[in-house]
C-alpha positions as CSV (number, residue, x, y, z in Angstrom):
1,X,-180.6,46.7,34.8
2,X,-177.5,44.7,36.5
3,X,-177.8,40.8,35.7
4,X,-176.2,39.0,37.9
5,X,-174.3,35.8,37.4
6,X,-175.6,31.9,38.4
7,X,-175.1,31.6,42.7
8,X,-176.3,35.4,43.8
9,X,-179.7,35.5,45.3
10,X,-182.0,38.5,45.4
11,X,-183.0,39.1,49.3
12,X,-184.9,41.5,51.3
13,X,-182.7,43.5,53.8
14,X,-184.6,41.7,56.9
15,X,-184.2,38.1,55.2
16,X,-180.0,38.6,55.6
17,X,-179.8,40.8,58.9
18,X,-181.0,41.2,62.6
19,X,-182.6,45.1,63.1
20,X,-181.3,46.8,66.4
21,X,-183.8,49.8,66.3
22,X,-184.9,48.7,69.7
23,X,-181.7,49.4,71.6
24,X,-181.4,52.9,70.1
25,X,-181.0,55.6,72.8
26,X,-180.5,59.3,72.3
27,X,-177.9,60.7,74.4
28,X,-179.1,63.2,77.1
29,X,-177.3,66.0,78.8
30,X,-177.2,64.6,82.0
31,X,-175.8,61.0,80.2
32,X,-173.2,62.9,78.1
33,X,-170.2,61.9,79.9
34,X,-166.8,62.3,78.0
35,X,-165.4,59.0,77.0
36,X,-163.9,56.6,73.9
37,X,-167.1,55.3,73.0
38,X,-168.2,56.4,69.0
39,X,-171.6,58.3,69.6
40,X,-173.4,57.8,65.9
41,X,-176.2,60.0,64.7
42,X,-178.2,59.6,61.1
43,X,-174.2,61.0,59.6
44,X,-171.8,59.2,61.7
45,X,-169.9,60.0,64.6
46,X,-171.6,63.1,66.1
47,X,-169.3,62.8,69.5
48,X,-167.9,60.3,72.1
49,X,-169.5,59.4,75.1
50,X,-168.8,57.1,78.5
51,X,-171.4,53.6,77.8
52,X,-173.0,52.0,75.0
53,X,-176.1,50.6,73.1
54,X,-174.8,48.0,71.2
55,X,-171.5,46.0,70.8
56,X,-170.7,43.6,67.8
57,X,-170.3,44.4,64.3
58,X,-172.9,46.8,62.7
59,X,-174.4,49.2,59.6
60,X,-175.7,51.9,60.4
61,X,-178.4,53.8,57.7
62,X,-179.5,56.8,58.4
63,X,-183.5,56.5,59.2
64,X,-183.8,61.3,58.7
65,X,-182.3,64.1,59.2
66,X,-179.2,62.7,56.2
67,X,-177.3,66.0,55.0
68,X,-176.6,64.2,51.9
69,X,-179.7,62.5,49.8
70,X,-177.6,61.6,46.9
71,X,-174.6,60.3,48.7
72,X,-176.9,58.6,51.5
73,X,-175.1,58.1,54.8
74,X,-174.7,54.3,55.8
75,X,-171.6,54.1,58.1
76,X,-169.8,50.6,59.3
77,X,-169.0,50.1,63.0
78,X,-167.5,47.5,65.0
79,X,-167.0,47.2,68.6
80,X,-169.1,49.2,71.7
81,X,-171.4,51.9,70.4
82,X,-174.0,54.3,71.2
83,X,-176.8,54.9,68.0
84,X,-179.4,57.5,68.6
85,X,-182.8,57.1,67.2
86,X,-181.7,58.6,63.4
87,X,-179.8,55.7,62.6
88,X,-180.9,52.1,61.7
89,X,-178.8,49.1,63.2
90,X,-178.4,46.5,61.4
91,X,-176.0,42.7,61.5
92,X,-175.5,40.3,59.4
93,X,-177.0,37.1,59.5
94,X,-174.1,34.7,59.6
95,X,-175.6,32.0,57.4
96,X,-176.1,34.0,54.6
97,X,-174.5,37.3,54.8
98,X,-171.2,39.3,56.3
99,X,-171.9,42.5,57.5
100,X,-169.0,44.4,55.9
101,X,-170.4,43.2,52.6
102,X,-173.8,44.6,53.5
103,X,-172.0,47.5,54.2
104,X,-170.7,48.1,51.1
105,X,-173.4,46.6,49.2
106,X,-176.0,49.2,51.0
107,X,-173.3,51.8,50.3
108,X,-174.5,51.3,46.6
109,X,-178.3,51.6,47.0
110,X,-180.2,54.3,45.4
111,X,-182.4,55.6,48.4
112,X,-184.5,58.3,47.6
113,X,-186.7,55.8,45.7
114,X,-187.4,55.0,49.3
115,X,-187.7,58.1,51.3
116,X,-190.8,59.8,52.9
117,X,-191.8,63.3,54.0
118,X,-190.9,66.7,52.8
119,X,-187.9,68.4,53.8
120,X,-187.2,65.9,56.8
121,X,-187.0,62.9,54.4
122,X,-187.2,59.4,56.4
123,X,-186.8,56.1,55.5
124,X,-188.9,54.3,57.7
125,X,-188.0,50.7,59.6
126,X,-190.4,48.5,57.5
127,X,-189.7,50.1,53.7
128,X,-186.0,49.9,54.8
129,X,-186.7,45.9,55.9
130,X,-188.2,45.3,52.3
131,X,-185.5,46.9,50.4
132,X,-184.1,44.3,48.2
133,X,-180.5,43.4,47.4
134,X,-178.6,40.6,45.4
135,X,-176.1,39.0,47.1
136,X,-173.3,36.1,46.6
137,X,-174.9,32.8,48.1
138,X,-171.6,31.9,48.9
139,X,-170.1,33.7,51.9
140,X,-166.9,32.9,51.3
141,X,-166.8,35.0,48.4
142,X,-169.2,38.2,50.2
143,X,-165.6,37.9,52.8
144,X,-162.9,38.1,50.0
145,X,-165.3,41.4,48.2
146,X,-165.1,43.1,51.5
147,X,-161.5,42.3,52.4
148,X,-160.1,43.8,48.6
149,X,-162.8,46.7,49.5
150,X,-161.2,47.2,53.0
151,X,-158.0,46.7,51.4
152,X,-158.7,50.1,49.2
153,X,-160.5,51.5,52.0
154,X,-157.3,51.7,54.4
155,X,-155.2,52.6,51.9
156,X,-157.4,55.5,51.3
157,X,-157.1,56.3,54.9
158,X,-153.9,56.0,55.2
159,X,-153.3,58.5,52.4
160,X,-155.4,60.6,54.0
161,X,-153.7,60.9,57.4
162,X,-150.5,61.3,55.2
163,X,-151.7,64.5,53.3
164,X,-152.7,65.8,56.6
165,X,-149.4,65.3,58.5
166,X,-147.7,66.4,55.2
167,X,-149.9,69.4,55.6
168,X,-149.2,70.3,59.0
169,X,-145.0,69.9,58.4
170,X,-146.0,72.8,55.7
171,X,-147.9,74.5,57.7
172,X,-145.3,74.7,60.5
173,X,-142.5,75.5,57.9
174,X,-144.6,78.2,56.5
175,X,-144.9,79.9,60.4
176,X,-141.6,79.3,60.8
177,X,-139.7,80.2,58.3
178,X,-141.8,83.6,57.2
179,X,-141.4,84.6,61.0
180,X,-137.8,83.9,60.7
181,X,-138.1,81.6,63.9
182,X,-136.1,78.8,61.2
183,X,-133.4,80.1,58.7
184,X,-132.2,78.5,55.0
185,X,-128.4,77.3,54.8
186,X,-126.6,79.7,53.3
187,X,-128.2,83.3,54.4
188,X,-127.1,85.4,56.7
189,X,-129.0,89.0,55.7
190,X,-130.8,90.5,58.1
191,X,-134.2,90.7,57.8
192,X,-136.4,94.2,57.6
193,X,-139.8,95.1,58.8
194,X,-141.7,97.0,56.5
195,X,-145.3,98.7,55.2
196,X,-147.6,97.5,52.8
197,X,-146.8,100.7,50.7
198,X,-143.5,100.7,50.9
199,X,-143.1,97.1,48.7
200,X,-147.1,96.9,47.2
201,X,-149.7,98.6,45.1
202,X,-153.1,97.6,45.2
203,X,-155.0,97.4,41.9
204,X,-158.7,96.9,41.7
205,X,-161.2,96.9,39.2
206,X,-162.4,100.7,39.2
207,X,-162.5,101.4,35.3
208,X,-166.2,99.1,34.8
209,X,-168.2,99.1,37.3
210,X,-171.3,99.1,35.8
211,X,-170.7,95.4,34.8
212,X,-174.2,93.6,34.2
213,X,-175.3,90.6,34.5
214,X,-175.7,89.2,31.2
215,X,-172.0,90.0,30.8
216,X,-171.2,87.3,32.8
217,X,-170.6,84.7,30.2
218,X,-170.2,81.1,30.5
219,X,-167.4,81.0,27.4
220,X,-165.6,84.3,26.4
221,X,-162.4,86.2,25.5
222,X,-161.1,86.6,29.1
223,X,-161.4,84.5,32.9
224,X,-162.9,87.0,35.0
225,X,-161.8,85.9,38.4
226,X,-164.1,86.3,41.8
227,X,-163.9,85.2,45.3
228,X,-165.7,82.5,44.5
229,X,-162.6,81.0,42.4
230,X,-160.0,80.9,45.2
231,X,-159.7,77.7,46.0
232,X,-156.8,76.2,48.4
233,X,-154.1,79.1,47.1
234,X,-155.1,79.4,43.7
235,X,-157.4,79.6,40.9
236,X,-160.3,76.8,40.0
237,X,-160.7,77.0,36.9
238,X,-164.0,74.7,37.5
239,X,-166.9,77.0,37.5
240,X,-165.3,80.8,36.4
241,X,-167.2,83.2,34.4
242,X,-165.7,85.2,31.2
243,X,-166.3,88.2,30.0
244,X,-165.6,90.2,26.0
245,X,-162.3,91.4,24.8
246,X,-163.9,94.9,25.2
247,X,-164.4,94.6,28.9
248,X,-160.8,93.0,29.7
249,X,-159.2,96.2,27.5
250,X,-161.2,98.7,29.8
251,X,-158.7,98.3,32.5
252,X,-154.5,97.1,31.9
253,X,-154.2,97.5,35.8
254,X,-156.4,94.6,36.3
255,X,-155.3,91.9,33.8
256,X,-153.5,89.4,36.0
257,X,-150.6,87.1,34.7
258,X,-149.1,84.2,36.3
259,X,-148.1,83.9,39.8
260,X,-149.7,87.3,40.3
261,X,-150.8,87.4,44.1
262,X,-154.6,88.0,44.1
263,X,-156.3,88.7,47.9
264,X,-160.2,89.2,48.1
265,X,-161.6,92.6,49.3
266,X,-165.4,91.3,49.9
267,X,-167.4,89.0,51.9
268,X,-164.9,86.5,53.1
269,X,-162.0,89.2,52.8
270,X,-158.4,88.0,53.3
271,X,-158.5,85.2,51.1
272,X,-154.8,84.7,49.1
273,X,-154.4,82.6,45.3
274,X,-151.8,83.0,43.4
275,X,-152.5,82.6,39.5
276,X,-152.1,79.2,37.6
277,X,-150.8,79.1,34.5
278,X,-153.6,80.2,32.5
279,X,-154.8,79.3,28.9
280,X,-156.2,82.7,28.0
281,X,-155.7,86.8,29.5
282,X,-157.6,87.2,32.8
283,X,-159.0,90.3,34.4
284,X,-160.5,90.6,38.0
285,X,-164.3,90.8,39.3
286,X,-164.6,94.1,41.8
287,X,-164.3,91.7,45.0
288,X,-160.8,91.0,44.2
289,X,-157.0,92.8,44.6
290,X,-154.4,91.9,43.1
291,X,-150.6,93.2,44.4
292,X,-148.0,94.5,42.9
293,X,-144.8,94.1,44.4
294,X,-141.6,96.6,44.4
295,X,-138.6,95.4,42.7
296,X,-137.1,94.4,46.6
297,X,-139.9,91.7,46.8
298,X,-140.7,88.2,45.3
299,X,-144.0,87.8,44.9
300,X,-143.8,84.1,45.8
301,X,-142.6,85.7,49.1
302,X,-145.4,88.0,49.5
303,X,-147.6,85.0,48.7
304,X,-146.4,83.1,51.7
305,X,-146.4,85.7,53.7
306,X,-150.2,86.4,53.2
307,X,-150.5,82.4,53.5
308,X,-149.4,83.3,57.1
309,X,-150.6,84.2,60.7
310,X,-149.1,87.3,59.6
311,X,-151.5,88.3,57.3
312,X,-154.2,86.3,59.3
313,X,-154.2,88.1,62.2
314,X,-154.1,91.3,60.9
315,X,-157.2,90.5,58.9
316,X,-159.0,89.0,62.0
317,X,-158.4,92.7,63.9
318,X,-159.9,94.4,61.0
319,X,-163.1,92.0,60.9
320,X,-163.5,91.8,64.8
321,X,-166.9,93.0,65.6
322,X,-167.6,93.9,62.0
323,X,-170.9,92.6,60.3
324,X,-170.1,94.3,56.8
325,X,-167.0,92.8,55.6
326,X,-164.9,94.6,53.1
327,X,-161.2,95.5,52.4
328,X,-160.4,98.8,52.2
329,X,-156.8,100.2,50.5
330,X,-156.6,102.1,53.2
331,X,-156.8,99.8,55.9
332,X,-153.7,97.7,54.1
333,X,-151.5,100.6,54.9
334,X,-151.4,99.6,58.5
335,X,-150.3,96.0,57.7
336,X,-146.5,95.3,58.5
337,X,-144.3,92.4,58.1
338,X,-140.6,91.1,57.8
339,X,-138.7,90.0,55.4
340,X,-134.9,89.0,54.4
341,X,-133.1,91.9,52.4
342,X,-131.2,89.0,50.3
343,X,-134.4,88.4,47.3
344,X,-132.3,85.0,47.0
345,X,-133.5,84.2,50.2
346,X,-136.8,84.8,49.8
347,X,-136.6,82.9,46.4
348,X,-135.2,79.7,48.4
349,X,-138.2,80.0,51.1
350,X,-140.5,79.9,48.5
351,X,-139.3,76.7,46.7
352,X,-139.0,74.9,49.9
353,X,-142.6,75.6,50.9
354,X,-143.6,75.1,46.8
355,X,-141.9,71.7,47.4
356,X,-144.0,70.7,49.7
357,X,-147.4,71.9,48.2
358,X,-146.3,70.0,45.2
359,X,-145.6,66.8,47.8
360,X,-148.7,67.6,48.8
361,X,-150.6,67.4,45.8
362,X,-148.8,64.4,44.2
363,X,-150.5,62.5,47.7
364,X,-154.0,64.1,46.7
365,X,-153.9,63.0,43.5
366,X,-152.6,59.3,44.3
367,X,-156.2,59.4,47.0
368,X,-158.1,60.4,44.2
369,X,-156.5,58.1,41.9
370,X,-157.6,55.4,44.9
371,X,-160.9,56.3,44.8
372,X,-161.9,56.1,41.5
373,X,-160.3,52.4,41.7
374,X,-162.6,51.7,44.4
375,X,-165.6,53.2,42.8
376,X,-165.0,50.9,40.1
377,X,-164.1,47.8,41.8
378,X,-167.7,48.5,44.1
379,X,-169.2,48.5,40.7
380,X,-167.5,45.4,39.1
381,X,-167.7,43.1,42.7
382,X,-170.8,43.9,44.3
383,X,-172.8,43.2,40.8
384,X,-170.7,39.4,40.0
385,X,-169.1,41.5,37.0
386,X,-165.9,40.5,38.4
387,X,-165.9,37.1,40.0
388,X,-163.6,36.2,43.1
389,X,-161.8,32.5,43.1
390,X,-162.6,31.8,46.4
């Protein structure tokens, strides 16, 4: 239980804020006219439209239809809107509240103490009125909260549109230079087209197959990488399965080492990792390749090449029309590509794209760095924990 110090009062929502329900208006065909007004449903924006149904400074709460009980959708807007009918509206009282502290303060409630219904969960108008919050009495201080919550807020933002510029500069490289639209300083080589079999050999797990379940094991001698673990070019390590010494020693052709290129054969096939460094040996679950490359090519190369539209396309003819997905050995045959002669050259492409995954990264982890700051300063501010000279 969160004690709060001397000068916050505990009110109900409707004692601090006007309700806007009324003016909500679903959007209908005829009405949806492209334009710059925000069109918010129970999970945000939804689209933008031409008119609104409210202007001013608001908090929306989702009233059903939220994707996300735990992490309950409750959005700030300010300016001309349209709300549909899954969204309350709420504003700030002036005398006694600011509306981007409610916003942050409503961020923090628990709601499915609240909700109604089966498996479209509301929260009714007049629960969501009586729902009670602590707040500062002195407004001054709910305005310097929100502003060093904003604060963290854009900063997070910002970082965000950064990662995803940084990303498309990578992404452009990687076209680029793979399709040998840019070259590297210093290389002049020509570059061959060549045949999956002439530079690769697939290996896939065909030695076990009568893996059963309870083999799976939660702790064990060896990773036993899936589909499932490919996650943005490499290997989580978050949820994996393991499996006995006995079942990685079944099969040599299948234990993978680092910065092997893996590619998935089923379900979503085409999917590309290379491996991490890993703590123990690793071995591959029957949904996954993994290529070996001929003496004539990196397989950081390869890597980017399967990164690529190259590899993309050729993946999206195979699937086209196809409602069983799978990868067969014999379909890679057919898959061509370039690449430079000079192995130096394809050494330098691949440390100029790694450079920028690792740019990339250092920005992700700075966000998520951010974000736990903010989670904590929500939880120190909007309890009095930390007090504001104001």
């Amino acid at each position: 239980m969160v004690t709060y110090p001397q000068g916050w009062e505990t009110y109900r929502v409707i004692d601090v804020a006007d309700l806007f329900d009324n003016l909500r208006i679903p959007v209908t065909k005829n009405q949806r006219r492209p334009g710059n007004t925000p069109y918010y449903g129970a999970n945000g924006i939804q689209d933008y439209v031409d008119g609104y149904t409210h202007d001013g400074e608001f908090v929306l709460i989702a009233e059903d239809g939220a994707n996300d009980l735990l992490n309950y959708p409750v959005t700030y807007a300010k300016g001309k809107i349209w709300v549909n009918n899954h969204a309350h509206v709420i504003s700030a009282k002036e005398s006694v509240a600011v509306t981007k502290f409610l916003y942050y303060l409503l961020k923090k409630v628990d709601y499915t103490t609240f909700l109604v219904g089966g498996t479209r969960a509301k929260l009714n108008g007049k629960t969501f009125k009586n729902i009670e919050i602590t707040i500062p009495s002195n407004t001054s201080e709910q305005k310097a909260i929100s502003s060093i919550l904003s604060d963290l807020d854009n900063h997070i933002d910002n970082l965000g549109k950064l990662i995803e510029k940084k990303k498309n500069i990578r992404d452009g490289a990687l076209e680029d230079l793979i399709c040998c639209r840019t070259r590297l300083d210093g290389f002049h080589d020509d570059w061959i087209k060549v045949s999956f079999n002439q530079v690769i050999v697939p290996k896939a797990r065909i030695g076990w197959q009568g893996l059963k379940k309870h083999e799976y094991l939660r702790n064990g001698y060896s990773y036993l990488i899936s589909g499932t673990d490919f996650k943005d070019g490499t290997i989580s390590l978050d949820n994996i399965s393991f499996v006995s010494k006995e079942r990685y020693d079944m099969d040599e052709n299948i234990q993978v080492k680092e910065n092997d290129v893996l590619v998935t054969k089923d379900g979503t096939i085409g999917k590309v990792a290379m491996v991490p460094t890993l703590s123990r040996p690793a071995t591959l679950n029957s949904g996954v390749f993994v290529f070996r490359t001929a003496p004539q090519l990196e397989p950081a190369f390869l890597y980017r090449v399967l990164m690529s539209s190259v590899f993309r396309e050729f993946i999206d003819t195979l699937s086209a029309g196809s409602t069983i997905k799978h990868l067969y050995q014999k379909d890679l045959k057919n898959f061509k590509f370039e690449m430079p002669k000079d192995v130096n050259e394809q050494r330098a492409i691949s440390d100029v794209l790694t450079a920028m995954d690792k740019e990339i990264k250092n920005l992700e982890a700075e966000r998520d760095k951010m974000i736990q700051i903010r989670e904590g300063a929500m939880d120190d501010l909007l309890t009095g924990r930390v007090r504001l000279t104001v």
